[in-house]
C-alpha positions in Angstrom: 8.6 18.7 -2.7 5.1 17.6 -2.4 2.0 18.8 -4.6 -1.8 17.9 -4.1 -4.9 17.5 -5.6 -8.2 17.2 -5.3 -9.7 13.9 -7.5 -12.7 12.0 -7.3 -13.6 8.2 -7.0 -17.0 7.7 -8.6 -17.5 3.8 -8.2 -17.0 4.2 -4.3 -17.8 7.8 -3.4 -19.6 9.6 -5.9 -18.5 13.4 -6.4 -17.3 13.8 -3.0 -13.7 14.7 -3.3 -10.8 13.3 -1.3 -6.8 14.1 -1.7 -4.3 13.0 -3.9 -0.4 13.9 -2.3 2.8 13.6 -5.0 5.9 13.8 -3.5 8.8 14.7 -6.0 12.3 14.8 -5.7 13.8 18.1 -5.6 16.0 16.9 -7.9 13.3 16.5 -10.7 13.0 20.2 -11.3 16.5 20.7 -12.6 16.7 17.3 -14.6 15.4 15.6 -17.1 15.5 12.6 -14.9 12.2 10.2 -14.8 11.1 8.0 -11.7 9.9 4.8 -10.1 6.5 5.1 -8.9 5.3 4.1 -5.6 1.7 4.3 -4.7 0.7 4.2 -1.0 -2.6 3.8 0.7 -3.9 6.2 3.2 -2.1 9.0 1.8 -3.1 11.5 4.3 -1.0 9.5 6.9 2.2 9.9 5.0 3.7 13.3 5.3 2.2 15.7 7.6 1.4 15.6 11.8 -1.5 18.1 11.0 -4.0 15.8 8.6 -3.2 12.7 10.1 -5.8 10.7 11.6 -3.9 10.5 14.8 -1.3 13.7 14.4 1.1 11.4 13.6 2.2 10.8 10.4 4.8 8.6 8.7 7.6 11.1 8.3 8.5 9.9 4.6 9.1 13.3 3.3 11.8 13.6 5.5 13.1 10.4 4.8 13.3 11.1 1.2 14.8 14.3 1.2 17.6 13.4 3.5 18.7 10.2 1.9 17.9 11.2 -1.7 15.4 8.4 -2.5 15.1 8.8 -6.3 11.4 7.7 -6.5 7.9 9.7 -6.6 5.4 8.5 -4.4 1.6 9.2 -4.6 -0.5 8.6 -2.0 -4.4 8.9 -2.2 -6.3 9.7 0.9 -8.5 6.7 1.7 -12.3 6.5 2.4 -13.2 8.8 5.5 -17.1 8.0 4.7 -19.6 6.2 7.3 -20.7 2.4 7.2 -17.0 1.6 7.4 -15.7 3.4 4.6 -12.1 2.8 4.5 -12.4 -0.8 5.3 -14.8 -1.3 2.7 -12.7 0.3 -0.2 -9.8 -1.2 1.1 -11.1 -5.0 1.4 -11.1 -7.5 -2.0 -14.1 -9.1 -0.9 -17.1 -9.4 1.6 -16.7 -10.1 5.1 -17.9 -9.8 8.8 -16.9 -9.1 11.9 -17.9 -9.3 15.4 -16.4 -5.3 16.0 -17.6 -4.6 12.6 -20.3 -6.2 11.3 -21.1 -6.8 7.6 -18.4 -5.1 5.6 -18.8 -5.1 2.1 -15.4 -5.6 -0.1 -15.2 -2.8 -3.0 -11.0 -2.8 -3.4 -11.5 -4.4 -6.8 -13.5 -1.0 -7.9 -10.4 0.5 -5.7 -7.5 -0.5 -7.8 -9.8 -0.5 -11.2 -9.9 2.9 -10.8 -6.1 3.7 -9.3 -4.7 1.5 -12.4 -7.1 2.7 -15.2 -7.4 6.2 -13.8 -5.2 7.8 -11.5 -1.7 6.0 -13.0 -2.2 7.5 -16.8 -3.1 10.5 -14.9 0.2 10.7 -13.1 1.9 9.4 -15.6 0.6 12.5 -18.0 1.6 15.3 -15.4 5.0 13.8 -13.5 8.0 12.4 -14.7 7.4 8.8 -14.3 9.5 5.9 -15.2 5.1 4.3 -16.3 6.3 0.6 -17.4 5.4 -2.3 -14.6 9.0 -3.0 -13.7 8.9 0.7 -12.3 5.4 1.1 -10.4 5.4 -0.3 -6.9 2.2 -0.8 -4.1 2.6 -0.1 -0.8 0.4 0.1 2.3 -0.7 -0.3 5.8 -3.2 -2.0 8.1 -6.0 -2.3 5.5 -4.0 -0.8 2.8 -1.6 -3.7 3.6 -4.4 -6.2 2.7 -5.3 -4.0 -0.6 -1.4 -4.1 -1.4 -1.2 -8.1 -1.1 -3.9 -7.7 -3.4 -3.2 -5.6 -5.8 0.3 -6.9 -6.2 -0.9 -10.4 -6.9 -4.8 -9.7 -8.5 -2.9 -6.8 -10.6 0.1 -7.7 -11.1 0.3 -6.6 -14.9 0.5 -3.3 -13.5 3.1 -3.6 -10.1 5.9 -5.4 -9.8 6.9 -4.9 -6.6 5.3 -4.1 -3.0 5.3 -3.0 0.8 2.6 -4.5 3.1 3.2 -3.4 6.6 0.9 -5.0 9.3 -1.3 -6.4 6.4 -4.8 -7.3 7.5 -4.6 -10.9 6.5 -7.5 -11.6 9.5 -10.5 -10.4 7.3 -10.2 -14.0 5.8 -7.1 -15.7 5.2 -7.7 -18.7 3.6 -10.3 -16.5 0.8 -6.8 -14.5 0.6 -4.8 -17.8 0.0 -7.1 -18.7 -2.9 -6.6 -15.6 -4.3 -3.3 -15.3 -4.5 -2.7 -19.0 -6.1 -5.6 -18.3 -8.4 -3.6 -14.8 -9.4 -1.3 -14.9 -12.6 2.4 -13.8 -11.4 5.2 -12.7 -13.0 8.3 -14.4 -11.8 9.7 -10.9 -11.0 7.4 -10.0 -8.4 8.8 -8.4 -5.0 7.1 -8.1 -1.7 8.6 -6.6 1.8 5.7 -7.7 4.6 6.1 -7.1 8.1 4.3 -7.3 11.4 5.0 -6.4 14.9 5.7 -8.8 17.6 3.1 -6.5 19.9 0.3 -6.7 17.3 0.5 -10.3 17.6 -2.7 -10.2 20.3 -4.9 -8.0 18.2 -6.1 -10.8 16.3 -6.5 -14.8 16.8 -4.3 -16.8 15.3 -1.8 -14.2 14.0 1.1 -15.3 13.9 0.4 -19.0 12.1 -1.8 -16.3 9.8 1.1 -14.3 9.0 3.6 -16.8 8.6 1.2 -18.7 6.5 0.5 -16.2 4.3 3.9 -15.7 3.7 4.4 -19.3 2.8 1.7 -19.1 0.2 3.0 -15.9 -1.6 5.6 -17.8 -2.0 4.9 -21.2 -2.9 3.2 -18.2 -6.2 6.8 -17.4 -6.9 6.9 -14.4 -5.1 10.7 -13.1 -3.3 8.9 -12.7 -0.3 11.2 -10.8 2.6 9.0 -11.4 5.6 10.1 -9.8 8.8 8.2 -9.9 12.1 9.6 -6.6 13.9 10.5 -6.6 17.6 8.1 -4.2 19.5 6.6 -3.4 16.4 3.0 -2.2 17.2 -0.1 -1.2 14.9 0.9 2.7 14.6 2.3 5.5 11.9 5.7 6.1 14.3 6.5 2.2 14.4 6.1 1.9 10.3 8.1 5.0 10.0 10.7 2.9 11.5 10.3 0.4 8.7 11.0 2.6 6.3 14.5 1.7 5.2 13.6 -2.1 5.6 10.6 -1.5 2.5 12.6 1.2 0.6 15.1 -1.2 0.4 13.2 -4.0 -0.9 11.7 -2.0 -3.3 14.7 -0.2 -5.1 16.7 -3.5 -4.6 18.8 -4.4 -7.8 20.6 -7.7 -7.9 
């Protein structure tokens, strides 16, 4: 089943309020069972046709349900405001672009406030499995970039993550020196991907992508880096990636 809420994000948006989406397995009501936690970006995208930003959404609902995922996901909507408002929130530092100008880099005051606010929340009103070990990132696009980061610049909170398409363009080599100036358990996971049709979008993405994945490792990371054939930069192609990231994530050696 899948619940809602309405929260706010001071640091970024003031009082205006934006959506938080729980999805629980049916299970959980008849149980005393508790739960990995995965929290995804761009939450409206996730489970319904009818609030996503282009009527297509990821289709994870129906994924869980049918193969009896045993995790709760939480998904916060992202930034919908003007002056590039979801790029902004979801971007670890400042940068600019020739399509988007002057972008200004607020996902530190992002995952301050998903890890020292929303988590304890959750963890107070669903039955979560809270320790590290058991709370996973995940994300898309931009929300791929702000999972590469949190995973690595957070990292005492997740221990594992999903970054699908990852915007690693906004400035990979700041990335780079992120991530090696990060301190990483020798447990972490990360699942990244990127389609072989998205390659174009951006210079330079494929030596961009496959060096990024080189560098999260050379941190310690178990990296499972997967270019996807015809994979473009859309909801129903990471809906097909689904298993691939699920998998990653609940993996148990």
């Amino acid at each position: 089943m899948i619940e809602s809420f309405d929260t706010t994000l001071p640091a970024i948006t003031g009082k205006k309020k934006r959506k938080v989406w729980v999805y629980i397995p049916d299970e959980a009501a008849e149980s005393d069972t508790r739960y990995p936690v995965l929290y995804m970006m761009d939450g409206h995208n996730l489970f319904y046709d009818d609030v996503a930003t282009y009527g297509k959404c990821w289709g994870l609902k129906e994924y869980m349900d049918e193969t009896h995922t045993p995790m709760i996901i939480v998904g916060v909507d992202c930034n919908h405001g003007k002056n590039h408002g979801r790029l902004s929130e979801y971007s670890p530092f400042t940068f600019s672009d020739p399509s988007f100008g002057r972008v200004y880099g607020r996902g530190k005051m992002f995952m301050e406030w998903l890890t020292e606010t929303l988590k304890p929340f959750i963890d107070a009103e669903y039955p979560t499995l809270p320790e590290r070990e058991n709370t996973f990132l995940a994300g898309s696009s931009m929300g791929g970039l702000m999972t590469l980061y949190g995973l690595t610049a957070f990292n005492g909170y997740f221990s594992r993550g999903a970054a699908l398409s990852p915007s690693v363009w906004v400035g990979p080599k700041r990335l780079w020196r992120m991530f090696r100036d990060a301190e990483i358990a020798p447990d972490t996971v990360l699942y990244m991907d990127y389609g072989s049709e998205e390659m174009g979008n951006h210079d330079g993405m494929r030596a961009g992508f496959a060096q990024t994945a080189s560098v999260l490792m050379g941190c310690g990371i178990h990296v499972t880096a997967r270019i996807v054939p015809g994979g473009t930069h859309c909801e129903a192609s990471w809906e097909k990636q689904i298993p691939f990231f699920m998998n990653t994530l609940l993996y148990e050696g």
